[in-house]
C-alpha positions as CSV (number, residue, x, y, z in Angstrom):
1,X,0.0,0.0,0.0
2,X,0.9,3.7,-0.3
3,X,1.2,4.4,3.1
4,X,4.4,2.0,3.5
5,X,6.6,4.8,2.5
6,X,8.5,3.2,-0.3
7,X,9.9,5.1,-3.0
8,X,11.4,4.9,-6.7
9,X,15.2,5.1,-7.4
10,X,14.0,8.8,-8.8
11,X,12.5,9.5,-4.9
12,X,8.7,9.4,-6.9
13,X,5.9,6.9,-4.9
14,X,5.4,3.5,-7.1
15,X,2.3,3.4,-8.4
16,X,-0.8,2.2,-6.7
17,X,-1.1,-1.2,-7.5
18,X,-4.2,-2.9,-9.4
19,X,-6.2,-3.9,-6.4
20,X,-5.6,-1.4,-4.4
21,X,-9.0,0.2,-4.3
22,X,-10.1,-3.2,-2.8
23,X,-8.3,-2.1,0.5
24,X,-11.3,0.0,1.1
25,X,-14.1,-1.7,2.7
26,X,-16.8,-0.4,1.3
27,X,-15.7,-0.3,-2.4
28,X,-14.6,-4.0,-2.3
29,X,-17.9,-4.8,-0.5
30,X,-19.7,-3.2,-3.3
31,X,-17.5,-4.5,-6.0
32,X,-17.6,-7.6,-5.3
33,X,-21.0,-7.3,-5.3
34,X,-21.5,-6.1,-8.8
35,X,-19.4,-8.9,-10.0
36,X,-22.3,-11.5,-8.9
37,X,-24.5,-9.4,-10.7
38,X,-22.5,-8.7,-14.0
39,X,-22.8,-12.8,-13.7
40,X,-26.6,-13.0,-13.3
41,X,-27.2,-10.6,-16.0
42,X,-25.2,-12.7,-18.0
43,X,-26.5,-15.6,-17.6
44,X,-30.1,-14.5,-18.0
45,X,-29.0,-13.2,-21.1
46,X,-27.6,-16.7,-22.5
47,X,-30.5,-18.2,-21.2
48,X,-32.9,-16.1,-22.8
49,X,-31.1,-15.9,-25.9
50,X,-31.1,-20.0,-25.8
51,X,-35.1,-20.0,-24.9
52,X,-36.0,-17.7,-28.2
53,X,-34.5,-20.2,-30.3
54,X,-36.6,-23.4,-28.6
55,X,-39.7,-21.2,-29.7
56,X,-38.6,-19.7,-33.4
57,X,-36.6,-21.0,-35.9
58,X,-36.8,-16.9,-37.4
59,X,-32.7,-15.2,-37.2
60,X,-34.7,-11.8,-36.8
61,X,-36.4,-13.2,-33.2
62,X,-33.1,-13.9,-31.9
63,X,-32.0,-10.1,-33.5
64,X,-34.7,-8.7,-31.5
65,X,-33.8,-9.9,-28.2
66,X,-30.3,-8.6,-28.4
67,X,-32.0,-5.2,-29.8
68,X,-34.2,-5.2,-27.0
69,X,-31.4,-5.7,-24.4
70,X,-28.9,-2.6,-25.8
71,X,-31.7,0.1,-27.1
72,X,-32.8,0.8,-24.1
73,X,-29.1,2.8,-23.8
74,X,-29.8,4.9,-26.6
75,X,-32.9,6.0,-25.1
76,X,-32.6,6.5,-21.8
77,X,-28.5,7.1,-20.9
78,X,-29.2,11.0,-20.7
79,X,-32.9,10.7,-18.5
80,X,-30.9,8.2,-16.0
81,X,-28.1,10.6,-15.7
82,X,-30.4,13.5,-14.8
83,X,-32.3,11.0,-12.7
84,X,-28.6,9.6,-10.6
85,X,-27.9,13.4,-10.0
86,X,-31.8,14.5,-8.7
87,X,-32.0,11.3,-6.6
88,X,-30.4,9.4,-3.7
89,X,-27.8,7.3,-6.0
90,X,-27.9,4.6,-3.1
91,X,-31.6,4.4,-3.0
92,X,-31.7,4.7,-6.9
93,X,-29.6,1.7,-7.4
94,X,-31.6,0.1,-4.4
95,X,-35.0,0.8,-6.5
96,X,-33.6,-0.7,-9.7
97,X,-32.3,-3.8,-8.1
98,X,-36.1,-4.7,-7.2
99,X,-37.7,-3.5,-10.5
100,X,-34.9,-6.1,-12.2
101,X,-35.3,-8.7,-9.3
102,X,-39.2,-8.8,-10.5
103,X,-38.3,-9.1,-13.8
104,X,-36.1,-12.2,-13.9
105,X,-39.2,-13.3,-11.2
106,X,-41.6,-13.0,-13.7
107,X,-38.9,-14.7,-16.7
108,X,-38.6,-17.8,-14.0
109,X,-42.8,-17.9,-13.6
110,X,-42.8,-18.0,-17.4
111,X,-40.0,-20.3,-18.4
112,X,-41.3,-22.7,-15.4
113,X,-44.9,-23.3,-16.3
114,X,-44.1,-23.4,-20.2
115,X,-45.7,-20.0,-21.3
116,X,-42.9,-18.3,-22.2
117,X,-43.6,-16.5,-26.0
118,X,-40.8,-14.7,-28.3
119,X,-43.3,-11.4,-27.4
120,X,-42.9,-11.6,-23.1
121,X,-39.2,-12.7,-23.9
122,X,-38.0,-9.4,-26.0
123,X,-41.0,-7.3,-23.5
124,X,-38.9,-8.5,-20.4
125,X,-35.3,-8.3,-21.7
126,X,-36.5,-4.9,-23.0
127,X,-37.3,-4.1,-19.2
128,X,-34.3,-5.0,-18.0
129,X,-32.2,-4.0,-20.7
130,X,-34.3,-0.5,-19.5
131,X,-33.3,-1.2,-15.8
132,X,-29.3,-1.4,-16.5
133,X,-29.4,1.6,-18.7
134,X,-30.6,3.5,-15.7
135,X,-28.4,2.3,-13.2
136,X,-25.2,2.3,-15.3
137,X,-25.1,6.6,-14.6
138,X,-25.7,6.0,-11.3
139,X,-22.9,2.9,-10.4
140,X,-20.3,4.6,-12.2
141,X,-20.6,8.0,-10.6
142,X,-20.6,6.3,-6.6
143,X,-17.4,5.1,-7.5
144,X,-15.7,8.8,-6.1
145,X,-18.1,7.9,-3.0
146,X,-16.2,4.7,-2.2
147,X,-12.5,5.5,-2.5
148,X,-10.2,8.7,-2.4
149,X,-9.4,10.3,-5.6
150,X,-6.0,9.3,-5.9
151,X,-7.4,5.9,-6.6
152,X,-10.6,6.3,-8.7
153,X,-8.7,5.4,-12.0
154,X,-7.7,2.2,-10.4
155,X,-11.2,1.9,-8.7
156,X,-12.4,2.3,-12.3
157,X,-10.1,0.3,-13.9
158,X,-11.0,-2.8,-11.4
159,X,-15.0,-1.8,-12.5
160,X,-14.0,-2.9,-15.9
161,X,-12.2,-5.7,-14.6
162,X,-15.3,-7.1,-12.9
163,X,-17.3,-6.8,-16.2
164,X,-14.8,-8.5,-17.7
165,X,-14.5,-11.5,-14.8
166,X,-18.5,-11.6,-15.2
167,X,-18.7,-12.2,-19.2
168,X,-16.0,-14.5,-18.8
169,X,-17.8,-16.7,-15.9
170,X,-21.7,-15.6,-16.8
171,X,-22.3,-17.0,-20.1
172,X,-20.4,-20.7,-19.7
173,X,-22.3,-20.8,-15.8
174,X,-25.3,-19.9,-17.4
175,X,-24.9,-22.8,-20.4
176,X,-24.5,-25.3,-17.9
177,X,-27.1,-24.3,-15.4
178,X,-29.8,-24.0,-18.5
179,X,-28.4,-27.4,-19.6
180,X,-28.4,-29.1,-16.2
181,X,-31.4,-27.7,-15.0
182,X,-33.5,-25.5,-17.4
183,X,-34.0,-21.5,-18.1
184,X,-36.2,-21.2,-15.0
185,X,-33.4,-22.3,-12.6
186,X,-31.2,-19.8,-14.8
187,X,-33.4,-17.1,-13.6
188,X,-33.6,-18.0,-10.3
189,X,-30.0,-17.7,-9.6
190,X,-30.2,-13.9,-11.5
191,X,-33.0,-12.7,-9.0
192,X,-30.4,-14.1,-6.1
193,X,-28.0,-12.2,-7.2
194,X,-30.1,-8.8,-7.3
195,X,-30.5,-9.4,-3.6
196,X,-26.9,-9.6,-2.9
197,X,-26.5,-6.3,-4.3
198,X,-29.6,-4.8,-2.7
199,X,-28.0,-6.0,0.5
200,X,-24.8,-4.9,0.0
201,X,-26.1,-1.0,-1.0
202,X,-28.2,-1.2,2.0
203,X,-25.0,-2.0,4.2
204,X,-23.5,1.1,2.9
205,X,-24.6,4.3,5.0
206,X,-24.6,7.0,2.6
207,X,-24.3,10.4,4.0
208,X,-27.0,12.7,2.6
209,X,-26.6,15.1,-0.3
210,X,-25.6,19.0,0.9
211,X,-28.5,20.4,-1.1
212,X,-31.3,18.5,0.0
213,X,-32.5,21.6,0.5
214,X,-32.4,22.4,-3.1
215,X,-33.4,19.0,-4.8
216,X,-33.4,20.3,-8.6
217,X,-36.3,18.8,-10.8
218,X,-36.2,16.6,-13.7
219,X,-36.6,19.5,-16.5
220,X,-34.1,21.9,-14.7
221,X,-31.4,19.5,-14.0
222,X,-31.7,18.0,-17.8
223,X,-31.0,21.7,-18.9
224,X,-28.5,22.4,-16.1
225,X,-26.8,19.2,-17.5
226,X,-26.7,20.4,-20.8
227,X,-25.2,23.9,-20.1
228,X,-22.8,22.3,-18.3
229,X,-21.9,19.6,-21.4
230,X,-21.7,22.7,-24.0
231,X,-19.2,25.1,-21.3
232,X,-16.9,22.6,-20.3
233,X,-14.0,22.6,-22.7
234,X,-12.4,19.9,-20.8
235,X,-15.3,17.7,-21.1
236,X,-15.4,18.7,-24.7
237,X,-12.1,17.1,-25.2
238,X,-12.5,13.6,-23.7
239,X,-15.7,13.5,-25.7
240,X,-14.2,14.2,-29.5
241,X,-11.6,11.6,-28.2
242,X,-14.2,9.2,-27.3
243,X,-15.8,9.4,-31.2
244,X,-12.6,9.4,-32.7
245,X,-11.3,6.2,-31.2
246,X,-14.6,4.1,-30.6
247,X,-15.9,5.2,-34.0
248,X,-12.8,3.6,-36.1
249,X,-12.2,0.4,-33.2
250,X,-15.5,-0.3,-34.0
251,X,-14.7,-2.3,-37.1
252,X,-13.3,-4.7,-34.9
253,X,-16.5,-5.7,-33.6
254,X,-18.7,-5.0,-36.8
255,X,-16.6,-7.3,-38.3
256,X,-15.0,-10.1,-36.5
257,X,-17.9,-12.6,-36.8
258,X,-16.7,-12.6,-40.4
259,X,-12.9,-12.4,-39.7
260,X,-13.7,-15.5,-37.9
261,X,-15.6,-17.4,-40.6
262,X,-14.9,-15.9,-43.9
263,X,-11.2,-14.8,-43.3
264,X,-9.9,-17.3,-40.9
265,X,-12.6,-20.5,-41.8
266,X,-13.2,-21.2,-38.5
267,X,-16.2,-22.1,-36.9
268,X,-18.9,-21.1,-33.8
269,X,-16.1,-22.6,-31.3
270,X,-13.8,-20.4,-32.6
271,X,-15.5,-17.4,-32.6
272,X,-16.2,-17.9,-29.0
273,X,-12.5,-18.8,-28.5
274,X,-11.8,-14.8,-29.9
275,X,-14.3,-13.3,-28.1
276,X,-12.8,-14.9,-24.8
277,X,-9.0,-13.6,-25.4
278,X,-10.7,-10.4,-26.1
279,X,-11.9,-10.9,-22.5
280,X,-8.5,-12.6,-20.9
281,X,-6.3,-9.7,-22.6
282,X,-8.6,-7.0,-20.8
283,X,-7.5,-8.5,-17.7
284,X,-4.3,-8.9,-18.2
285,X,-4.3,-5.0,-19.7
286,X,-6.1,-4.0,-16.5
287,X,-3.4,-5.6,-14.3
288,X,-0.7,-4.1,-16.0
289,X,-2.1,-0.5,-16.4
290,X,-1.3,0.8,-13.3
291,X,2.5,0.5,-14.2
292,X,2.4,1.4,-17.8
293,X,0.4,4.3,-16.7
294,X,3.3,5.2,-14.3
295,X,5.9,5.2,-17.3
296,X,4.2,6.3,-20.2
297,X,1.7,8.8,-18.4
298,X,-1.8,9.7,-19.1
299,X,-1.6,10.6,-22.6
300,X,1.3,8.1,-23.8
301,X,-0.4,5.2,-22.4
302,X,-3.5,6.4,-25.0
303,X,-1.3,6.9,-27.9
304,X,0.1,3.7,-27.2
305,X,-3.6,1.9,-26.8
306,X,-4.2,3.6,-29.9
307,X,-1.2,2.5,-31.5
308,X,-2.0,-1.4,-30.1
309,X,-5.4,-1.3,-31.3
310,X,-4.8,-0.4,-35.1
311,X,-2.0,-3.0,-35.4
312,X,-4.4,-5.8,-33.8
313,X,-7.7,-4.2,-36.1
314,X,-4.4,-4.5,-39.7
315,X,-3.2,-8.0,-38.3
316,X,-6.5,-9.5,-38.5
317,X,-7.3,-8.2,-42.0
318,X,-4.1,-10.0,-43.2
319,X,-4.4,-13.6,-41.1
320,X,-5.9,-16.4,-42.1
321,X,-4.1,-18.3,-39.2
322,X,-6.1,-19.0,-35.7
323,X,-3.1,-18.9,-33.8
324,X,-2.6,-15.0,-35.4
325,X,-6.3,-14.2,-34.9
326,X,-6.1,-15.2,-31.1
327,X,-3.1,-13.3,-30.6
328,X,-4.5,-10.3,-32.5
329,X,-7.3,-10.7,-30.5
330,X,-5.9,-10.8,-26.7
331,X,-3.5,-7.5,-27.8
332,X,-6.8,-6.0,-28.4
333,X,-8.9,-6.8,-25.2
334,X,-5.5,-5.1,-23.4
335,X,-5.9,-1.9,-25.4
336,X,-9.1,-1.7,-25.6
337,X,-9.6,-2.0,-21.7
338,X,-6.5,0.5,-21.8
339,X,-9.0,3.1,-23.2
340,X,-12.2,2.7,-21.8
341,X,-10.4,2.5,-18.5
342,X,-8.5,6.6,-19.0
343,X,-11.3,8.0,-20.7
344,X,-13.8,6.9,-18.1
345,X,-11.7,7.4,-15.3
346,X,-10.6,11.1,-16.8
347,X,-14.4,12.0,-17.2
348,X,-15.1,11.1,-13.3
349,X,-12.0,13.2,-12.3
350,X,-13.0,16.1,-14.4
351,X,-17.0,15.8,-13.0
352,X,-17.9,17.5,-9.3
353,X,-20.3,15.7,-7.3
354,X,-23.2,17.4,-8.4
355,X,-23.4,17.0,-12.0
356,X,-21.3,13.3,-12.4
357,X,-24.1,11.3,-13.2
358,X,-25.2,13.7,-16.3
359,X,-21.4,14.1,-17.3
360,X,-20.9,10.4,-17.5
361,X,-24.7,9.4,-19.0
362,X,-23.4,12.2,-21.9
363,X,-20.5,10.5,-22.3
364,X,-21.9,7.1,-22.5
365,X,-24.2,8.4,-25.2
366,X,-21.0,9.6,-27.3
367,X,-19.8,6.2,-26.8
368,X,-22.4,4.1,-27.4
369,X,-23.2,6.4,-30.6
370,X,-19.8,6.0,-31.6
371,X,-20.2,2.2,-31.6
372,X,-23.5,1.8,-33.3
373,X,-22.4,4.6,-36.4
374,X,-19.2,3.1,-36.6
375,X,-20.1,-0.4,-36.6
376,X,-23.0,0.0,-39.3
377,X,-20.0,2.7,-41.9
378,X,-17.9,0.2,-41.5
379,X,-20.1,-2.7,-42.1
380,X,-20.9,-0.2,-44.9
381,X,-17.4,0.1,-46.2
382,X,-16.8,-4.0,-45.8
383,X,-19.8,-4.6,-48.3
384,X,-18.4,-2.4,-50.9
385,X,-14.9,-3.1,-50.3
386,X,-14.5,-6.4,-48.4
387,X,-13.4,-7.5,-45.1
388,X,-9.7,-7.3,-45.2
389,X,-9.6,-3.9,-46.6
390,X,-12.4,-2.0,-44.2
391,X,-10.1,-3.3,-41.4
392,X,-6.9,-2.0,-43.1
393,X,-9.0,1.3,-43.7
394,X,-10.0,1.7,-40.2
395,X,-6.6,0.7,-38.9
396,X,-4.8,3.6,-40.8
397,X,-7.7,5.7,-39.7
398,X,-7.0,4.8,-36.2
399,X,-3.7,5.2,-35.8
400,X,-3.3,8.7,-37.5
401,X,-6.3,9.9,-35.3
402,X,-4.4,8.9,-32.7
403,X,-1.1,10.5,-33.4
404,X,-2.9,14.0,-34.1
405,X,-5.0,13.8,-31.0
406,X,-1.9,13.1,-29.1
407,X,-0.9,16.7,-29.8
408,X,-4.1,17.9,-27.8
409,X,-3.6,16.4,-24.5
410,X,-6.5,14.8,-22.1
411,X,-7.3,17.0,-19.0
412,X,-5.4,15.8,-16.3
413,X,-7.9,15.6,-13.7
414,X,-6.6,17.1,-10.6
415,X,-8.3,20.2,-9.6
416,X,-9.7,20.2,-6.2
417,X,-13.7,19.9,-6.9
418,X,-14.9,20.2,-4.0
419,X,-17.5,22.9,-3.0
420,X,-15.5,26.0,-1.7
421,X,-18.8,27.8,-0.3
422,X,-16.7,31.1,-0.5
423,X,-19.7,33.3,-1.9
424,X,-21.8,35.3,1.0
425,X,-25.6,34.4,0.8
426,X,-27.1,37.2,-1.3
427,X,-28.6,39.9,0.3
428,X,-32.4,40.4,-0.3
429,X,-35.1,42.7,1.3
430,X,-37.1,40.0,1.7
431,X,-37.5,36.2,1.1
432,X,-37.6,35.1,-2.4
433,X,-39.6,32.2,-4.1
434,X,-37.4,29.7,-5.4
435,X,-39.2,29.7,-9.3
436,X,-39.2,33.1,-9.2
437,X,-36.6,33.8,-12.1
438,X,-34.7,34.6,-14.2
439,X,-32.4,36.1,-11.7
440,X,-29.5,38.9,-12.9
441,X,-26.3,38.9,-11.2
442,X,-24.2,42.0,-12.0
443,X,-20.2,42.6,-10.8
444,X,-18.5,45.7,-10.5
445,X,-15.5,45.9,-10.8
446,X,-13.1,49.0,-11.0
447,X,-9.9,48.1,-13.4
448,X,-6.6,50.3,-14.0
449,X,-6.2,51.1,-18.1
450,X,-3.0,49.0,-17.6
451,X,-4.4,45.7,-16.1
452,X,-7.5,45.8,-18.5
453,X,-5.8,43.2,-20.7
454,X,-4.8,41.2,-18.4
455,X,-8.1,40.9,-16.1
456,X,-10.4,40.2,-19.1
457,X,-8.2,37.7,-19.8
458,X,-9.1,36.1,-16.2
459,X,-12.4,37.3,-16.6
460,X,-13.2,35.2,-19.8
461,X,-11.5,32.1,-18.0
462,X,-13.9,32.3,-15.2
463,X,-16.9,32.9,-17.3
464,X,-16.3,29.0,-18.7
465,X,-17.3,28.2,-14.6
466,X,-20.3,30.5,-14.4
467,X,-21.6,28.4,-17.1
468,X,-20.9,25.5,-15.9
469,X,-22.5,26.3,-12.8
470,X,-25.7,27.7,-14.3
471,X,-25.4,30.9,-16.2
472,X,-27.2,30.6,-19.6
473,X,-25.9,33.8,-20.7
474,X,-22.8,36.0,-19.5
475,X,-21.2,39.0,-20.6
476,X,-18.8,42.0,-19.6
477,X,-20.5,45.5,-19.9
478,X,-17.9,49.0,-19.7
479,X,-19.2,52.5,-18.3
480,X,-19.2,54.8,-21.2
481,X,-18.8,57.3,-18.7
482,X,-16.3,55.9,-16.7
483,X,-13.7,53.1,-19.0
484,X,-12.1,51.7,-15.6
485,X,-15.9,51.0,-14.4
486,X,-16.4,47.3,-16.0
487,X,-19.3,45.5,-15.2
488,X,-19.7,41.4,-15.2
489,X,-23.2,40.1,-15.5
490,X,-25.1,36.8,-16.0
491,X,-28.1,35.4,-16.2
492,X,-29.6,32.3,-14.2
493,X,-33.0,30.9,-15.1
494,X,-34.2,30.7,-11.4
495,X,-33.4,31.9,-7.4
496,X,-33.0,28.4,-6.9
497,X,-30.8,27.7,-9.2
498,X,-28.6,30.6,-8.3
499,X,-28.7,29.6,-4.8
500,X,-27.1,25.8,-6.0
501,X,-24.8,28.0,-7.8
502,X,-23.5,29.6,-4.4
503,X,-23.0,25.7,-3.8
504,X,-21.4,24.2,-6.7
505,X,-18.4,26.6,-7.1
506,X,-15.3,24.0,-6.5
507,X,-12.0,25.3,-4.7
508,X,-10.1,24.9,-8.2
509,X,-12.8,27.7,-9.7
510,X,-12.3,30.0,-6.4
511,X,-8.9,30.0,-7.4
512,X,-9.8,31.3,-10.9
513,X,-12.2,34.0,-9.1
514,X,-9.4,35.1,-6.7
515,X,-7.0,35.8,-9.9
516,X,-10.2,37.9,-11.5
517,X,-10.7,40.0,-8.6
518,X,-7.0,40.9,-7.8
519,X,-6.9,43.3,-10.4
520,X,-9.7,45.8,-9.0
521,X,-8.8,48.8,-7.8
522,X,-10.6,49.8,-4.5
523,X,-10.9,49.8,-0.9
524,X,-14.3,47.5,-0.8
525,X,-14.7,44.1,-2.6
526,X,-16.2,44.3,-6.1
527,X,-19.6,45.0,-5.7
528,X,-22.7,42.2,-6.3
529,X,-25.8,43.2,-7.1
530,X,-29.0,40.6,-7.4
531,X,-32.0,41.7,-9.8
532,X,-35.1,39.3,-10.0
533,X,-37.6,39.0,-13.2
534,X,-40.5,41.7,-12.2
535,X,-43.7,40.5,-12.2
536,X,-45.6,41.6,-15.3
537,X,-48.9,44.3,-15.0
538,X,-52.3,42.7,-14.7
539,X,-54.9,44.3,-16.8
540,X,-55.0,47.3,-18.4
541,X,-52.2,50.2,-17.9
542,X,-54.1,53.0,-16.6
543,X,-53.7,56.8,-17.5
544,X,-54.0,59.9,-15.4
C-alpha cells in the first residue's frame, strides 16, 4: 500500500497497485457485489437468448432480443443521468435492483410453467435492458463515494475488470445451469444475485446530499446538464476523443464474426475462443495498467492503446491463421480495456459531485453512438470493399487519429472539486420564491487602463465556470462614462438555481475568481448586485 513509504530510485511513490482500491471496505464490498451481478445478467441473457431459439426457428427473433437488451441505452443514458444526479444514488440503485429482481421473477414464472412466448421474452429483456441503462449513470458516478481520488482510476479500472471477470464466468455458468437444469433455474439464480446487491447497498450508510434543500427537478437539471456539457472545454475534449477512437475500433466488432468465418474459416467454437482472449487480454491490460500508466503517463499510455489497437484491427485483416487471430485478438482486449479504463476514469476526475451522473450518462451516449455509427459505416465500407480492406482502412484511420490527438492532450484531472462555499448568501429585502426567475447577477469591478488586458483575460477564464454552474448567458459591460468601471453580469434561469450556484463553485474555480478580482482597484470588494424578473402588470395600464 501507499502508506508504507516506499519510493522509486527517482525519490517518486510507485504506483498504486491494481487492487488497491479493494483495500477500502466499502468499495470492495460493493464491488464484489457487482461482479455477482455482471454474472446473473449474463447468464439470463444466455438463457434467454437460448429460450428464443426453442420457440422460433426466425434469425430476426433472436435479433430482437439482443436489440431489446442494448436500445434501451440509446434512449434512456441522458434521463438516467439527470435522474442519478436529482436522486439518492444509493436508493436509486436500491430501487432498480427490485424492479430487475421482479423481472427475472416474472422470466422464471414464465419459463417454469411453459408459457414463455418470443413477445414476453423481447418485453422483459427490453425491461431489464431498460433497468441497466438507468443504473449504469448512477454505479459509475458512486465510485468517487467509495474511494479517495488518488485511486478512482484504479477503482475504475478494477470496474471494468469485474465486467470482464462476469462475461468470462456468466455465459459458460449460465450454459451449464440452463443445460443441467432448465431456463427457470437460470433465472432463479439472476433474482439471487439482485438481492446480494440490494443488500450490500443497503449495508452502505450514505451520507446525505448537501443540497437536499435544493433538490433540482427533472426539467431543470436536464437543462443544467446540458449547459454544463456545451461550457466545459475539458469535457469537450475527452468526448471528440471518445468518437474518434470508438468510432474507427468499432470495425473490430462490426466485423470479426466474419474475420472468424470468412477470413480465418473457423467455426462457432472459434468465434467464442476470440471473443474470450478479447476478454482474458482485458484483464491482463487491467493488471498491467497501473504500471504502464506510471511510465508512459496519461496521454502516452492512449497513444500507445491507440497504436495497439490499429495494429491488432491491420493484423486481422491480413491472417488467415487462428493462432494469429487469437493473438491479434488478446492484444486488443488489453488496449481496448486500456481506453475505456482513461477516458472513463478522466471523465469522473473532471465531474464535481453534483453534475457526475449527467457528465458520465453524456458520455456514454457519445460512446455508445460512436459504436452503433461506426459499426453499421464500417459494415458499410466492408460490403463495398470487403473485409480485409475496411479493417486496413480503419486501422490507418486509427492510428493517424491517434497520433494527431496526441498533440491535444487529455485534461489531467486534478483540480480540487470540491464545494468552496466562498460566496456570501445574497442579500435580499425580503424572502424570495425559489421559481421566481430569471435572476440577474451584475459585478462591478473598478480596473486600472494597464491591467484591462490582463483581467479580461481572467475574466473570460472564469466565465467558462459561471456556465458550468448555471449561467445561460454572461457577458462583460464597460461604463461609457467611466472606462475603468467594468461591469460582469449573467443570467440564471431561477433563485434556486442561483442559490445551487453559491454551492457548486469548487476550490479549483475560487482560485480562478481570486485571480479575477485581484486586479480591481478599491478599498471595498467588487460589488454584487441581485435583480429578479419583475412580475408583469395585470390588466389594463391606466392613464391619469
Amino acid at each position: 500500500m501507499s502508506g508504507t513509504g516506499t519510493t522509486l530510485a527517482n525519490g517518486a511513490a510507485p504506483p498504486p497497485g491494481t487492487f488497491a482500491p479493494l483495500h477500502h471496505r466499502l468499495f470492495a464490498v460493493i464491488w464484489a457485489a457487482t461482479v455477482l451481478g455482471n454474472i446473473g445478467t449474463f447468464m439470463r441473457d444466455v438463457s434467454s437468448s437460448w429460450l428464443v431459439t426453442d420457440l422460433s426457428a426466425s434469425p430476426a427473433a433472436v435479433a430482437m432480443i439482443q436489440a431489446a437488451g442494448t436500445l434501451p441505452v440509446f434512449l434512456f443514458a441522458i434521463p438516467a443521468g439527470v435522474l442519478s444526479d436529482i436522486l439518492d444514488r444509493r436508493r436509486f440503485l436500491i430501487m432498480i435492483q427490485v424492479g430487475l429482481g421482479l423481472v427475472s421473477s416474472t422470466l422464471a414464472i414464465l419459463a417454469w410453467t411453459g408459457n414463455a412466448t418470443v413477445e414476453s421474452l423481447v418485453l422483459l429483456t427490453f425491461l431489464g435492458g431498460t433497468g441497466a441503462a438507468l443504473a449504469t449513470p448512477a454505479w459509475q458516478a458512486i465510485t468517487p463515494e467509495l474511494v479517495p481520488k488518488a485511486d478512482i482510476k484504479g477503482a475504475v479500472a478494477l470496474n471494468s475488470l469485474g465486467i470482464n471477470i462476469a462475461r468470462s464466468i456468466g455465459p459458460a455458468l449460465g450454459g451449464f445451469i440452463l443445460a443441467a437444469l432448465g431456463a427457470a433455474a437460470v433465472y432463479g439464480v439472476d433474482v439471487l444475485t439482485y438481492a446480494i446487491v440490494s443488500a450490500a447497498l443497503l449495508w452502505w450508510r450514505r451520507e446525505a446530499d448537501a443540497e437536499a434543500g435544493l433538490r433540482e427537478h427533472f426539467g431543470g437539471a436536464l437543462r443544467a446538464g446540458f449547459r454544463y456539457a456545451r461550457a466545459s472545454r475539458s469535457l469537450h475534449r475527452i468526448l471528440w476523443r471518445t468518437v474518434l477512437f470508438f468510432g474507427s475500433a468499432s470495425a473490430v466488432w462490426a466485423l470479426l464474426p466474419l474475420v472468424a468465418r470468412q477470413e480465418i474459416g473457423g467455426g462457432p467454437g472459434f468465434y467464442g475462443l476470440l471473443l474470450g482472449s478479447v476478454g482474458a487480454g482485458a484483464i491482463c491490460g487491467a493488471l498491467v495498467m497501473p504500471r504502464a500508466r506510471a511510465r508512459l503517463g496519461q496521454d502516452g499510455l492512449v497513444l500507445a492503446a491507440t497504436v495497439v489497437t490499429a495494429g491488432a484491427t491491420i493484423l486481422l485483416a491480413l491472417t488467415d491463421l487462428e493462432v494469429v487471430g487469437l493473438l491479434a485478438t488478446f492484444v486488443l482486449g488489453t488496449a481496448w480495456i486500456t481506453m475505456l479504463t482513461t477516458l472513463n476514469g478522466t471523465m469522473q476526475a473532471i465531474l464535481p459531485n453534483w453534475i457526475r451522473g449527467r457528465g458520465l450518462a453524456i458520455y456514454l451516449t457519445a460512446f455508445n453512438g460512436a459504436m452503433a455509427a461506426g459499426s453499421l459505416g464500417w459494415g458499410l465500407v466492408a460490403q463495398e470493399t470487403g473485409t480485409d480492406a475496411a479493417l486496413i482502412v480503419a486501422g490507418v484511420a486509427l492510428a493517424l487519429s491517434g497520433i494527431l490527438a496526441h498533440r491535444a492532450p487529455l485534461p489531467k484531472g486534478e483540480s480540487d472539486l470540491t464545494p468552496s462555499l466562498h460566496w456570501p448568501e445574497p442579500a435580499i429585502a425580503e424572502p424570495v420564491a425559489h421559481d421566481r426567475g430569471p435572476v440577474m447577477i451584475m459585478i462591478t469591478y473598478r480596473i486600472l487602463p494597464q491591467d484591462r488586458a490582463a483581467f479580461l483575460t481572467a475574466l473570460y477564464r472564469l466565465s467558462e465556470e459561471r456556465r458550468r454552474d448555471g449561467a445561460y448567458a454572461w457577458g462583460i459591460s464597460e461604463d461609457a462614462a467611466d472606462p475603468e468601471r467594468l461591469v460582469e453580469w449573467f443570467f440564471v434561469e431561477s433563485w434556486a438555481e442561483h442559490l445551487r450556484q453559491h454551492r457548486r463553485v469548487s476550490k479549483s474555480d475560487a482560485d480562478i475568481q481570486s485571480q479575477a478580482r485581484r486586479f480591481h482597484q478599491g478599498p471595498d470588494e467588487p460589488l454584487v448586485q441581485h435583480f429578479l424578473g419583475a412580475d408583469k402588470p395585470r390588466g389594463k395600464p391606466t392613464t391619469t
